[in-house]
C-alpha positions as CSV (number, residue, x, y, z in Angstrom):
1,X,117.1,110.1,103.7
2,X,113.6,108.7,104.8
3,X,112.7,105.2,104.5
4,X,111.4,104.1,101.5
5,X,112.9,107.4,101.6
6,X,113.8,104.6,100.4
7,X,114.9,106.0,96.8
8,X,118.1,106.8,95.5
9,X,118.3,110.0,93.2
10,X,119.7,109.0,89.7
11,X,122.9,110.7,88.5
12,X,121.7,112.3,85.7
13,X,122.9,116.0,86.5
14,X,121.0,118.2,83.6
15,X,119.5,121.4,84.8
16,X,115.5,121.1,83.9
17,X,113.7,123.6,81.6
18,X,110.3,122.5,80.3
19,X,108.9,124.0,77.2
20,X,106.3,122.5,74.5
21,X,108.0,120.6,71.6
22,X,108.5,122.0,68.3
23,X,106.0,120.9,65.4
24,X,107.1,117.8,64.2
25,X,106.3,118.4,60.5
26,X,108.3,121.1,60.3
27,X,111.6,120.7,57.9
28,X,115.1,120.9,59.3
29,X,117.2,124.1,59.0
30,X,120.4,123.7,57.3
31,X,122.1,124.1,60.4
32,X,120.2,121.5,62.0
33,X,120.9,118.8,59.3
34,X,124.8,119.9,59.5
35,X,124.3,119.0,63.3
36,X,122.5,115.7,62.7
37,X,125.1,115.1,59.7
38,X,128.1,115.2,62.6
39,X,126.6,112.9,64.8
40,X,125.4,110.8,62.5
41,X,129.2,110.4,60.8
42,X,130.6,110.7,64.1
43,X,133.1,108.0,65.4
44,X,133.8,107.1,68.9
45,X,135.5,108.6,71.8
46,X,138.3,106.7,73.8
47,X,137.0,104.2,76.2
48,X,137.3,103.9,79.8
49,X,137.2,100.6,81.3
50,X,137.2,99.5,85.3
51,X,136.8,96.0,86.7
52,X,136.0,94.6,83.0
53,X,133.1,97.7,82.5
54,X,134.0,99.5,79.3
55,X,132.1,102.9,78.4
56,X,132.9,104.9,75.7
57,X,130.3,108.1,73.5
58,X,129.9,109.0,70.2
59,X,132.5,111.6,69.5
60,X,129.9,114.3,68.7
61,X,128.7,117.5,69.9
62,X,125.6,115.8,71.1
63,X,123.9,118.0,73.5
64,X,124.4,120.8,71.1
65,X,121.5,123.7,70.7
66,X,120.0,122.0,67.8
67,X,119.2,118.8,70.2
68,X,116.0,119.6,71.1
69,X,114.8,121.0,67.9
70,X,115.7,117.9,66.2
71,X,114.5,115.6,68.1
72,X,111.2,117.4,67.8
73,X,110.8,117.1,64.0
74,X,110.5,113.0,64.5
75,X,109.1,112.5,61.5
76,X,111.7,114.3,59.5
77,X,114.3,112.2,60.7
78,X,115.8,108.5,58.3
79,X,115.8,105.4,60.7
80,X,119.3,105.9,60.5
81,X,119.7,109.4,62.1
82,X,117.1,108.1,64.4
83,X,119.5,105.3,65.5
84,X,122.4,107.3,65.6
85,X,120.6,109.5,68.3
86,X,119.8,106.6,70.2
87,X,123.0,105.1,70.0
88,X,125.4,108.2,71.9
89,X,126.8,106.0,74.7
90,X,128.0,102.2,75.2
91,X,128.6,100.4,77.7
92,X,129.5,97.0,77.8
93,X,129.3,94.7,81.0
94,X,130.8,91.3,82.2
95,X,128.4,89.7,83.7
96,X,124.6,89.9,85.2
97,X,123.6,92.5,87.3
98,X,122.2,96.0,87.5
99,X,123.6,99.1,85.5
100,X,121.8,102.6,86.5
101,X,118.6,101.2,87.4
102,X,117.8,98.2,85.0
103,X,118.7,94.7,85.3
104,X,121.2,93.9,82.5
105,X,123.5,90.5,81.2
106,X,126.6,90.1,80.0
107,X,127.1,92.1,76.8
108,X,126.8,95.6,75.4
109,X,123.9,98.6,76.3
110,X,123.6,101.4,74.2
111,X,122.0,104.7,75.6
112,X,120.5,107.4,73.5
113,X,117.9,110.1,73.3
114,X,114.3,110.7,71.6
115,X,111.6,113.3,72.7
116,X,108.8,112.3,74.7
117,X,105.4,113.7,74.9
118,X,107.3,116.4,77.9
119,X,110.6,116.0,77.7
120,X,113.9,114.7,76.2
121,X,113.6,110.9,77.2
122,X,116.7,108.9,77.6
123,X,116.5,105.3,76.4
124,X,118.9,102.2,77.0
125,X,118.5,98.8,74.7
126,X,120.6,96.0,74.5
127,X,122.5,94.5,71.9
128,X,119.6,93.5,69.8
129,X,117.4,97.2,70.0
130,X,115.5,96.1,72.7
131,X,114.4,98.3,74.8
132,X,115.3,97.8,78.3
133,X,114.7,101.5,80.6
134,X,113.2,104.7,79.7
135,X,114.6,107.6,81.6
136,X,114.3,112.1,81.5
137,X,116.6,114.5,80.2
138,X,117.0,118.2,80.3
139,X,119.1,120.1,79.0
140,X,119.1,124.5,79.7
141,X,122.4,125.1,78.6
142,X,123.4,123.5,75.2
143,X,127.1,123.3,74.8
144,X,129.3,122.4,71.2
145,X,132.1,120.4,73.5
146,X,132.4,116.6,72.4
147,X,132.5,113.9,75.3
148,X,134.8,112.4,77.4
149,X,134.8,109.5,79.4
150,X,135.4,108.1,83.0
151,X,134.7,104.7,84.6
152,X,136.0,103.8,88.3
153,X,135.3,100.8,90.8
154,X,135.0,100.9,94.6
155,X,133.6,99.1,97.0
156,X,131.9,96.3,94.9
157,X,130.3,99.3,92.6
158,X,131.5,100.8,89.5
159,X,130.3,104.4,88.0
160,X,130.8,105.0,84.7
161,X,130.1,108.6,83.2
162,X,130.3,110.4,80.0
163,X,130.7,114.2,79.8
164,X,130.4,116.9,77.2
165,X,131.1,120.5,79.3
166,X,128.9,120.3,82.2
167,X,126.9,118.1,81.3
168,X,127.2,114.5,82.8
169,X,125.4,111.6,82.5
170,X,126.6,108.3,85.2
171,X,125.8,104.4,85.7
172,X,126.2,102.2,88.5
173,X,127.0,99.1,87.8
174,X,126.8,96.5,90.2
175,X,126.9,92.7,89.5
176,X,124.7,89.6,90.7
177,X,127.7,88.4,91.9
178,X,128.5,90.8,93.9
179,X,124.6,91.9,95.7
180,X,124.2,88.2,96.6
181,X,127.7,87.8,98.4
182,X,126.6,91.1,100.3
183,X,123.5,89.2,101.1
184,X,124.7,85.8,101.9
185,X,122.9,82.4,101.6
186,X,119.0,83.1,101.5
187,X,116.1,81.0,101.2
188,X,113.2,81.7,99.1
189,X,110.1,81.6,100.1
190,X,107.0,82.1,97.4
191,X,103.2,83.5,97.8
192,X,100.8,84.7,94.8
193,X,103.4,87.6,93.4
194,X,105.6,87.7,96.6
195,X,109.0,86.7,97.1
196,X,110.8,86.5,100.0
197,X,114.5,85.7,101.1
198,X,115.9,85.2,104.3
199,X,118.3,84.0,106.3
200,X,115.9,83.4,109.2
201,X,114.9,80.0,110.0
202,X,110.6,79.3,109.3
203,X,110.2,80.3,113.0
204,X,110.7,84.0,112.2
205,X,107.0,83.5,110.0
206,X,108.8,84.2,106.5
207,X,106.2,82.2,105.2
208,X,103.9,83.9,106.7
209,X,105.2,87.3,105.6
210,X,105.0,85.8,102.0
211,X,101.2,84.8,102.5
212,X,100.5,88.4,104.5
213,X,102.2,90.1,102.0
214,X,100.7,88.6,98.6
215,X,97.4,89.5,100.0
216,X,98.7,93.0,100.8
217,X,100.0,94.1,97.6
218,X,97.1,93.9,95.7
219,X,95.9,96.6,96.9
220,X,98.1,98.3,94.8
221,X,96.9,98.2,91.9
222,X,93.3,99.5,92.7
223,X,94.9,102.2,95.2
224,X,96.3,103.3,91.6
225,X,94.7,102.1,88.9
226,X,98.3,100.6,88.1
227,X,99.5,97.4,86.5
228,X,102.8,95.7,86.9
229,X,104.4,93.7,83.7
230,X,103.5,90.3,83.1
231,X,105.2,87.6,85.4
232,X,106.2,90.0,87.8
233,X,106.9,89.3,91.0
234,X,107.8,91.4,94.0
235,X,111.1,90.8,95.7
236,X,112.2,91.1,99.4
237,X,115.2,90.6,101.2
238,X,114.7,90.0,104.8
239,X,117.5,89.6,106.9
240,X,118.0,89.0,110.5
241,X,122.0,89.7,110.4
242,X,122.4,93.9,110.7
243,X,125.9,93.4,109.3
244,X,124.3,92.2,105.8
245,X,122.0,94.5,105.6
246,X,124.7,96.7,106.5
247,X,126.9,95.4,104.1
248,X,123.8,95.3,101.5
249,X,123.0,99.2,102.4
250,X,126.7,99.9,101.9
251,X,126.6,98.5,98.6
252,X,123.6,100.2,96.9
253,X,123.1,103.1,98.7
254,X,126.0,103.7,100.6
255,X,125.3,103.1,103.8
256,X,121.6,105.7,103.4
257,X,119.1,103.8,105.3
258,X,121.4,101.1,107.6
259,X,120.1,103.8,110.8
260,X,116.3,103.6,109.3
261,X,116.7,99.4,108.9
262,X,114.6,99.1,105.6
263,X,114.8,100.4,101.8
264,X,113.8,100.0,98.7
265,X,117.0,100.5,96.2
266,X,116.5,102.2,93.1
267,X,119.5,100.8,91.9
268,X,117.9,97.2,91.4
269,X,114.4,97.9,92.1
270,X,114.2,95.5,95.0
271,X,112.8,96.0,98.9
272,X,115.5,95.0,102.0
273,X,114.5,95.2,105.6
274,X,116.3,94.0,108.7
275,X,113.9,92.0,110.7
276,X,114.9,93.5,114.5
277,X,112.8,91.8,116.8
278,X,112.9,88.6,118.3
279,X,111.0,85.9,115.7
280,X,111.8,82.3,118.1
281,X,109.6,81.0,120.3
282,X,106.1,81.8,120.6
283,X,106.4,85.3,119.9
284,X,103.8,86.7,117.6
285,X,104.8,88.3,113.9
286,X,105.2,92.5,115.1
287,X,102.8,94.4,112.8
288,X,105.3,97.4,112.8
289,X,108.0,94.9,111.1
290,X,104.8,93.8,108.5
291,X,103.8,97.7,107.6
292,X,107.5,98.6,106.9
293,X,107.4,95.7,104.4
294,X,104.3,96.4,103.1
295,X,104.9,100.1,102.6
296,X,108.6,98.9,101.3
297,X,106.5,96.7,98.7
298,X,105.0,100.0,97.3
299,X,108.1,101.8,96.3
300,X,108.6,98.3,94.3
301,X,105.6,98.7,92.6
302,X,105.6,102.3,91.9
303,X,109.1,101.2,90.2
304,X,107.6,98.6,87.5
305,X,104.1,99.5,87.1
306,X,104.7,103.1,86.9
307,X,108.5,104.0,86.6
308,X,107.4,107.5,85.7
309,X,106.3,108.3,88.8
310,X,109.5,107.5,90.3
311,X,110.8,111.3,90.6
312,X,107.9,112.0,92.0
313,X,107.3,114.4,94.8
314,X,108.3,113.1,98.3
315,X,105.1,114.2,99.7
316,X,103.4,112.1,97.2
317,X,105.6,108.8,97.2
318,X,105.7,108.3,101.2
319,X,101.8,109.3,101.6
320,X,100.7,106.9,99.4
321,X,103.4,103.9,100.6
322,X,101.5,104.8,104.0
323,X,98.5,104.5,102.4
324,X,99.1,101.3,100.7
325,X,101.0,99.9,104.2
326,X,97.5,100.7,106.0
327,X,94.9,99.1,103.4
328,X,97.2,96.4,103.1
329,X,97.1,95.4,106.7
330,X,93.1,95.5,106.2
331,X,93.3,93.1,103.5
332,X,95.4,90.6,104.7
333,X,95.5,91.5,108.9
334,X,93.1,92.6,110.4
335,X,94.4,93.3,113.8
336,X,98.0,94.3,112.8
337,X,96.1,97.0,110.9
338,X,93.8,97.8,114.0
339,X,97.5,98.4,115.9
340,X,98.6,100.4,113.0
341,X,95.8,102.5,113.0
342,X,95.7,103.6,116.9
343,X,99.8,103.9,116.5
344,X,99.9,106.3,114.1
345,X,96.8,108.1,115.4
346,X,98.1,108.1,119.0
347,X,101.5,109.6,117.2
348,X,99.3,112.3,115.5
349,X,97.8,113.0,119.1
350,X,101.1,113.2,120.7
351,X,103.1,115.0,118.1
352,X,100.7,117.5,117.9
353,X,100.2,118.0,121.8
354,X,104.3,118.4,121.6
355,X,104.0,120.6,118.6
356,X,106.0,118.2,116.6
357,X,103.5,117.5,114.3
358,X,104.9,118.4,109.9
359,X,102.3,120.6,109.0
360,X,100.8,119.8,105.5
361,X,102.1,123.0,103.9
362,X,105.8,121.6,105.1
363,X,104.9,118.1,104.0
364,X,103.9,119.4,100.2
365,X,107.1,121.8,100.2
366,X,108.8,118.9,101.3
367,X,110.6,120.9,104.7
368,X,112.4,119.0,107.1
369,X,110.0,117.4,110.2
370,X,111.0,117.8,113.8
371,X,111.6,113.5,113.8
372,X,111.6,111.2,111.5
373,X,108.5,109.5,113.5
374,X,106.4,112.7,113.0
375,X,107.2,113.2,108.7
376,X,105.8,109.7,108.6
377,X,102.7,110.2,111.0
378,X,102.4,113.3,108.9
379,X,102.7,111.1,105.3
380,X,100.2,108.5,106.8
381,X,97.6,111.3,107.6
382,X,97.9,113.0,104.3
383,X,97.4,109.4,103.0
384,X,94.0,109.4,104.5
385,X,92.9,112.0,104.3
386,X,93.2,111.7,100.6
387,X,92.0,108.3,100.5
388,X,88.5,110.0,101.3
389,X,88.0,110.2,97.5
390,X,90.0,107.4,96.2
391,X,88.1,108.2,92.8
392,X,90.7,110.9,92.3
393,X,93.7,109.2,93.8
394,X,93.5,106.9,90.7
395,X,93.2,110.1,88.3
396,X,95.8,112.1,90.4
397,X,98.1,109.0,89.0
398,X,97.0,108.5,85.6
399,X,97.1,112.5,84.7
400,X,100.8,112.6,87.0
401,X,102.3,110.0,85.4
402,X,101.9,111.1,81.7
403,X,104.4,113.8,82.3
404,X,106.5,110.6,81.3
405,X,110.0,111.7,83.5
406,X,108.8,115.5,83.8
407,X,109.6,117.7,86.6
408,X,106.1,118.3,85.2
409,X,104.8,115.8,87.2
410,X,104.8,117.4,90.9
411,X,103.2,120.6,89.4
412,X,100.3,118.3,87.7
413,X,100.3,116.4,91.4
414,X,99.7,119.8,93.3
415,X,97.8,121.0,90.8
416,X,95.4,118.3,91.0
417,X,95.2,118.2,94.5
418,X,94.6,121.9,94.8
419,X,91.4,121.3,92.5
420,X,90.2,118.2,93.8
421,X,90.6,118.5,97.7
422,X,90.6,121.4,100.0
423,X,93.3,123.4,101.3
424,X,96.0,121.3,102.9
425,X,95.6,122.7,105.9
426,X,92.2,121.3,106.0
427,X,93.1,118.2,104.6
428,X,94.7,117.1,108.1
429,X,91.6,118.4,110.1
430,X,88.8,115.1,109.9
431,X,92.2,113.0,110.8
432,X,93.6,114.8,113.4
433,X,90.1,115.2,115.1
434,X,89.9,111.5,115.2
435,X,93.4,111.2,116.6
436,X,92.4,113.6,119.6
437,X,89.7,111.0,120.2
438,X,91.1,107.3,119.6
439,X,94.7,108.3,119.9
440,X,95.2,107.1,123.6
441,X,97.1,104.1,122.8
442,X,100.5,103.9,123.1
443,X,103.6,105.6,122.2
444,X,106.6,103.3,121.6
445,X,110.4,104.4,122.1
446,X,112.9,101.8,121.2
447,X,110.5,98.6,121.2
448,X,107.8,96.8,118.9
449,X,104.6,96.6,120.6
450,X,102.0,94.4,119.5
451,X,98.6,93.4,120.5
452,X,96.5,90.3,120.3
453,X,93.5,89.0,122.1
454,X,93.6,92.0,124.8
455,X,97.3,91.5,125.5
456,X,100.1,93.9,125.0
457,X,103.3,92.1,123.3
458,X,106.5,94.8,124.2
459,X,109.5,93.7,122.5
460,X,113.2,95.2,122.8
461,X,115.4,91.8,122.2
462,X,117.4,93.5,119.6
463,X,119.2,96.2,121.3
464,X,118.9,97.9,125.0
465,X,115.9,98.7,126.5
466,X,112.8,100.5,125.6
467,X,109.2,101.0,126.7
468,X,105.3,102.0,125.5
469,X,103.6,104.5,127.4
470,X,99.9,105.6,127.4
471,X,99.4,109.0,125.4
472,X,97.0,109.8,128.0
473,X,99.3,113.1,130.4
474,X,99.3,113.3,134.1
475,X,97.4,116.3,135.0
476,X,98.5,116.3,139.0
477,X,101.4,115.8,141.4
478,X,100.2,111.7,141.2
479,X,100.0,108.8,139.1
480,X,99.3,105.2,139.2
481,X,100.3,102.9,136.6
482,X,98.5,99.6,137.3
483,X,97.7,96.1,135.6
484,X,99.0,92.2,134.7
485,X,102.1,91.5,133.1
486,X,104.5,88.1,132.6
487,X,108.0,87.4,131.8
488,X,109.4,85.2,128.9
489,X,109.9,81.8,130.5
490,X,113.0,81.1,128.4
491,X,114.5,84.5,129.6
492,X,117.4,83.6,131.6
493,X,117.0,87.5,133.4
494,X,113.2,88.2,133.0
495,X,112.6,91.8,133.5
496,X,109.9,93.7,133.0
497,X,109.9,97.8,133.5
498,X,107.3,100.1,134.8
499,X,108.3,103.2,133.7
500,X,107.2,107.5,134.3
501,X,108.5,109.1,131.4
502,X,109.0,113.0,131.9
503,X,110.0,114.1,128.1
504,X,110.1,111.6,125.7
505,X,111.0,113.8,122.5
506,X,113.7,114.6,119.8
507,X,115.7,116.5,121.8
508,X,115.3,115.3,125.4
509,X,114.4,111.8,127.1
510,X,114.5,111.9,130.7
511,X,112.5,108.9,132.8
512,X,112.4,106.8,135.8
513,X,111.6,103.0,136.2
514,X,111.8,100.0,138.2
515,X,113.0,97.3,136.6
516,X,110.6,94.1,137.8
517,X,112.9,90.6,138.2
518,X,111.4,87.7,140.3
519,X,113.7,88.2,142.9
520,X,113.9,91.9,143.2
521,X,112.7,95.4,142.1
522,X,115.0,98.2,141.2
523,X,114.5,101.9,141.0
524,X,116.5,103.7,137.9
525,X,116.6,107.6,136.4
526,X,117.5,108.2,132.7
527,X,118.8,111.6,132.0
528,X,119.6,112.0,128.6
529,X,122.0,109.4,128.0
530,X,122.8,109.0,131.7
531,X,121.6,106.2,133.8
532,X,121.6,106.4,137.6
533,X,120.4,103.1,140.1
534,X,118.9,104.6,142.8
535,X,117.6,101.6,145.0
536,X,117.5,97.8,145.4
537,X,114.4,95.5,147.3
538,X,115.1,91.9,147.4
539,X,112.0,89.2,147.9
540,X,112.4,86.7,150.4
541,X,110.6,84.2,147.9
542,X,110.9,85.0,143.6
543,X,107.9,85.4,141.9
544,X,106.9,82.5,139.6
545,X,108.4,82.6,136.3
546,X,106.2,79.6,134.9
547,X,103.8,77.4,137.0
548,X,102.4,73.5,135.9
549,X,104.2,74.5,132.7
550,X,102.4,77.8,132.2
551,X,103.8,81.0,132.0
552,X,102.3,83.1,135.1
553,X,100.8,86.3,135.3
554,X,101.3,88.9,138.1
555,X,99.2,92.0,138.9
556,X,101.6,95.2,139.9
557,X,100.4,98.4,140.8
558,X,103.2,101.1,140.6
559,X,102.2,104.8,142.3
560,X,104.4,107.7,142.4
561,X,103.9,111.1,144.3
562,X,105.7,113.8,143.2
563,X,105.4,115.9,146.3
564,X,106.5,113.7,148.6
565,X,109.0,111.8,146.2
566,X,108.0,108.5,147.4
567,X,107.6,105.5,144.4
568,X,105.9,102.4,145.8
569,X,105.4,99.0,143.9
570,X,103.1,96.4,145.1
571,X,102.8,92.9,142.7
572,X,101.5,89.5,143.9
573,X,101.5,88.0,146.8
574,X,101.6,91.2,149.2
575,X,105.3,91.8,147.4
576,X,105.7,95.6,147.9
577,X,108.7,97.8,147.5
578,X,108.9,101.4,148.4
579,X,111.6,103.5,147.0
580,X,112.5,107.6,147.4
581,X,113.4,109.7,144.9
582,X,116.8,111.6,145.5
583,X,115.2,115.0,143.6
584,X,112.0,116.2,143.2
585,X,110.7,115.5,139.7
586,X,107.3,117.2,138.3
587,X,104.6,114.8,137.6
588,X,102.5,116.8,135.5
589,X,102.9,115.6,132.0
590,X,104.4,112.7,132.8
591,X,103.6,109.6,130.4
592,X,103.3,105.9,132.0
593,X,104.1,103.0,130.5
594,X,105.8,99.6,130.5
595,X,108.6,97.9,129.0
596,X,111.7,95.7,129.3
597,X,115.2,95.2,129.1
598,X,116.9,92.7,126.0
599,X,113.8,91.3,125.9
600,X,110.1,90.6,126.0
601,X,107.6,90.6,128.2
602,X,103.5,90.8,128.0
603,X,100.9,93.2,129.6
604,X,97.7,93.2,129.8
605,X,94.6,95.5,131.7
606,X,97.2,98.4,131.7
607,X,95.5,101.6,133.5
608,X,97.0,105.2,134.1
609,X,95.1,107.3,137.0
């Protein structure tokens, strides 16, 4: 599932057939009145019970043929055959926590059914008729067969389900209790609407996430023409430990999105992300790590301001999370939303140079991508290119989201969009012209990269290594990769990597680097998984690390000829190192780049010739 998609399909399992409601001033037929009669008499089924969650369902042929019809004469109906149709399941809990997708206390839910402007609408309400969640229901194929009951725990997490025939209806429950001790000890941090809990100490900028992201969100609302309920406030896990977000993943969506690092759970409405790069020391707050969350923070509000929406077309939800991530970056930073921009537009460039690129037909029918890196590129351009007439963004939501629930909903979306804008195909064009002439930055495998103030942040201290090359393609049988670059001075192995990439795609990665220490320069080959060390020069003097308490900067300039196979590094202080390759390797479309090991390590001035 993709990030955001981050949303976890409800198990409601009712086949969907959409047809216009019945007058309601009509009279009930005699057999409709002999139905109501039933279920309003009705008793209740045995209960089921697991780890102190009790269900049980009015022992009635509920989702009989006369359901729909009857609901549809409203007004026809007592308040107390109103209630009794409301009233068809119970479920009582022990304690705090979430049950299907609302937030409940200890006590007793009762979930029912009324017709909504679209569609059979299934509502919950606590013990004193409040209403706490509004839901869809269809229903194709009526059935006479009264419910039974089931209610199992596993894993922290217990599903409860009522049946009658083939038609099912199940609840996750999961307590506070239980979602915090997956999460472990947190502190909150607070900005405008924003909430955030970490475990990270203030030197990761969690603060500054919170301020960021307060200013980011409200762009939400006039990207929409939304509003959330009163006292809202978004919430955000961010945790530096993968095992709890693991753990967390495991619990709510088990195990979905622990590869993707970030979701936001449908279960309690609430964002998690894994914060994966290095936050100590001076390094600077990644802008990749602050559009996840921001784009994260859109699902949440899409929740809560227009829960409707939530079934929503795929297409739809991730292209307008992009959306939001990108103005959201504008309005609160300015230069993380520069780097933003030139990312995805140098993706654009390269996916569509590899022929990666989702095509917007594919997008809209909601086809797998070649990567998940190019659906998203994909999502972000459809975002903008949308954005052109944000007038009707706002009125593509409003008319959507009164389908209240509907499977009605993606055809008004597509719809809408086939009137308003031009063919799809064209939708992509303006954007992907601009990507073929700003999209030259650079393309990022394994690593954040980050720039501020002319100098290139690459960041791979969670995990192996990784690198960011130029999307800019060798043409001949040479290149030269030149520029300044320094090491972390609190690195006890500084290394920085100069790296020809050969295919850096889905189903092939093959490149060769040397690895820059102070002390040495080594010559590597990646092969798909296989690593080979090909050479080793050793200085007679190290580089400087740090100088008078600086952190030094060293000029390299690293050429390769593919003809002759010869790789020659030369760096500061008339350092050189010269280095043959064992087997010839084609230059031509070879990407150049930098990067490092475990670590980090800054660049700046880089130039491909």
């Amino acid at each position: 599932m993709r990030r955001a998609i981050l949303l976890l399909v409800p198990l409601l399992m009712l086949c969907v057939v959409q047809r216009p409601a019945v007058a309601a001033d009509e009279e009930l037929t005699d057999a409709e009145s002999g139905w109501l009669q039933s279920v309003v008499a009705a008793g209740w089924s045995g209960s089921s019970e697991a780890a102190g969650v009790i269900i049980t369902a009015r022992n009635a042929a509920a989702w009989s043929e006369h359901l729909k019809p009857v609901l549809a004469k409203q007004s026809t109906l007592t308040d107390k055959q109103r209630e009794a149709l409301l009233d068809l399941v119970r479920i009582e809990v022990p304690e705090s926590g979430w049950l299907g997708h609302f937030a409940v206390e200890p006590g007793r839910y009762s979930i029912g059914l009324r017709q909504g402007p679209h569609n059979l609408q299934l509502i919950a309400h606590d013990s004193a008729g409040k209403v706490v969640d509004v839901d869809g229901a269809y229903v194709n194929e009526p059935t006479d067969d009264k419910p039974h009951t089931t209610a199992e725990a596993a894993d922290g997490v217990v599903t409860a389900a009522a049946y009658w025939g083939g038609i099912k209806l199940s609840w996750k429950f999961v307590s506070t209790a239980t979602h915090n001790d997956a999460l472990g000890t947190l502190t909150e941090r607070k900005a405008g609407r924003v909430s955030v809990f970490s475990d990270l100490p203030e030197q990761a900028h969690i603060q500054q996430i919170a301020d960021l992201c307060a200013k980011a969100v409200a762009v939400n609302e006039r990207l929409t023409g939304g509003k959330l309920p009163d006292r809202f406030r978004y919430t955000l896990y961010l945790l530096g430990d993968h095992d709890r977000f693991k753990a967390i993943d495991t619990l709510l969506t088990s195990g979905k999105f622990a590869r993707n690092g970030a979701f936001t759970a449908w279960l309690t409405a609430r964002s998690y992300v894994f914060y994966y790069t290095h936050w100590d020391g001076e390094f600077a707050l990644p802008s990749s790590l602050l559009e996840v969350v921001i784009h994260e923070l859109h699902h949440q509000f899409v929740y809560h301001a227009f829960p409707s929406m939530r079934y929503s077309a795929d297409w739809w939800q991730e292209s307008m999370a992009e959306l939001a991530a990108q103005l959201g970056l504008e309005a609160s930073d300015k230069q993380a939303a520069t780097n933003y921009r030139k990312r995805r537009l140098t993706d654009l460039a390269y996916a569509m140079r590899a022929g990666q690129l989702t095509s917007a037909e594919d997008l809209l029918a909601g086809r797998d991508s070649e990567t998940i890196g190019s659906y998203y590129t994909a999502a972000w351009t459809l975002g903008q290119a949308l954005n052109a007439q944000p007038k009707d963004v706002v009125e593509m939501w409003t008319i959507a989201s009164a389908h209240n629930l509907a499977g009605g909903a993606d055809e008004a979306l597509r719809r809408e969009l086939d009137q308003r804008y031009t063919a799809p195909r064209k939708l992509f064009e303006k954007v992907r012209a601009k990507a073929a002439r700003d999209g030259e930055w650079f393309l990022k495998w394994n690593t954040t990269v980050d720039e501020r103030d002319g100098v290139l942040e690459v960041n791979t201290e969670v995990g192996l290594g990784g690198f960011a090359v130029v999307n800019q393609p060798v043409q001949g049988n040479s290149v030269t990769l030149s520029g300044e670059l320094r090491w972390d001075a609190d690195d006890k192995s500084p290394q920085a990597d100069l790296v020809f990439a050969y295919a850096a795609g889905a189903k092939a990665l093959r490149f060769m680097k040397v690895a820059l220490m102070p002390a040495q320069a080594m010559l590597f080959t990646y092969d798909d998984g296989h690593w080979e060390t090909l050479s080793t020069v050793d200085y007679e003097t190290s580089l400087n690390v740090v100088a008078d308490g600086k952190p030094v900067w060293h000029t390299f300039k690293l050429v390769y000829d593919a003809a002759s196979g010869q790789v020659r590094l030369d760096t500061t202080g008339g350092r050189w190192a010269e280095f043959n390759v064992k087997t010839y390797t084609p230059c031509k479309d070879t990407l150049a780049g930098v990067g490092t090991f475990d670590a980090v390590a800054w660049f700046r001035d880089v130039k491909v010739q």
